[in-house]
C-alpha positions, 0 to 999 in steps of 0.5 A: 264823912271825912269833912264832918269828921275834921269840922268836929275835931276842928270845934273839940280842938278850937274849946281846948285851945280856948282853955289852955291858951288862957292858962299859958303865961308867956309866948314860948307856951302859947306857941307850943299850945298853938303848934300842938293843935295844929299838928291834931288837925293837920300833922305836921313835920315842922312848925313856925310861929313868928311875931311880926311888928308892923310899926317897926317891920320886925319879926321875931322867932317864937316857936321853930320845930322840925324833925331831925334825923327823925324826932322832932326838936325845938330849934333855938331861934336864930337871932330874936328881931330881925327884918321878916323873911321873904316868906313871912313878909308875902304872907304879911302883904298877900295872906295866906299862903299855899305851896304844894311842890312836886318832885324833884324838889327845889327850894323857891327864892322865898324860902329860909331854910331852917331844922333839917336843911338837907330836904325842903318840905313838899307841903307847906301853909303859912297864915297871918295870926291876925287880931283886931285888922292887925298882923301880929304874926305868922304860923306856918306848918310843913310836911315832907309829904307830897299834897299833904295839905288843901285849900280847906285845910288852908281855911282851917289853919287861918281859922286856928291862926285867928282864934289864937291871936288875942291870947298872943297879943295879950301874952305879948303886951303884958310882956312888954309892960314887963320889960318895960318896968325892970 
């Protein structure tokens, strides 16, 4: 059955990501790592991936890509730590987020346009990356298609969200001590 499919795929996707977010040595290739596995599992016409300091109420801009004029491009973030979006900061506050616009589509006040501003994505999720009870970030994945995505796929994306959380948060600290010593 499709559900048995996507559980399976879901696992042999989790063991990779495993592996191959060991491996990446800074943010930028853990997010690209992250984005990826998101796109096996679900498609997606853009993805975001955002840190996001709870003690400073500080986002930054890791991972931004969407498809213009059709192929995907990487966008270089807009500015590095700024205060979250309206988006980021009700996934923050409320958890994860699933908006299914029907047509004619309109842009909802919480949204920050970003890529391919011409046409606002039909199906959009948006989850915490959470490690240990602690936000360190928000991945959200769009598509153009109308009712690409369901409450299970939501789940799912919240399960992928939590699974990369300590490889971001170690990549993360480890940057900081970095910074920290130049």
């Amino acid at each position: 059955s499709r559900i048995m499919r996507h559980v399976s795929l879901c696992a042999a996707a989790f063991a990779t990501l495993g592996r191959q977010l060991n491996a990446a040595t800074d943010d930028i290739a853990a997010a690209r790592i992250i984005a990826d596995t998101a796109d096996v599992l679900f498609g997606w016409d853009s993805c975001k991936v955002d840190f996001y300091d709870a003690k400073t109420d500080r986002s930054r801009s890791i991972l931004t890509v969407d498809v213009v004029n059709g192929e995907r491009q990487e966008l270089s973030p807009a500015l590095s730590d700024t205060l979250p979006s309206p988006r980021l900061r009700k996934v923050v506050s409320t958890g994860a987020l699933l908006i299914l616009r029907q047509e004619p589509f309109t842009l909802s006040p919480d949204s920050t346009p970003f890529g391919d501003k011409g046409r606002p994505s039909a199906s959009i999720m948006a989850v915490a990356i959470r490690e240990a009870g602690k936000i360190v970030g928000v991945l959200a994945i769009q598509s153009y298609r109308l009712n690409a995505y369901t409450n299970a796929d939501l789940a799912a994306l919240q399960d992928l969200a939590d699974h990369c959380a300590g490889a971001l948060e170690r990549i993360r600290s480890r940057a900081d001590v970095e910074r920290q010593r130049n």
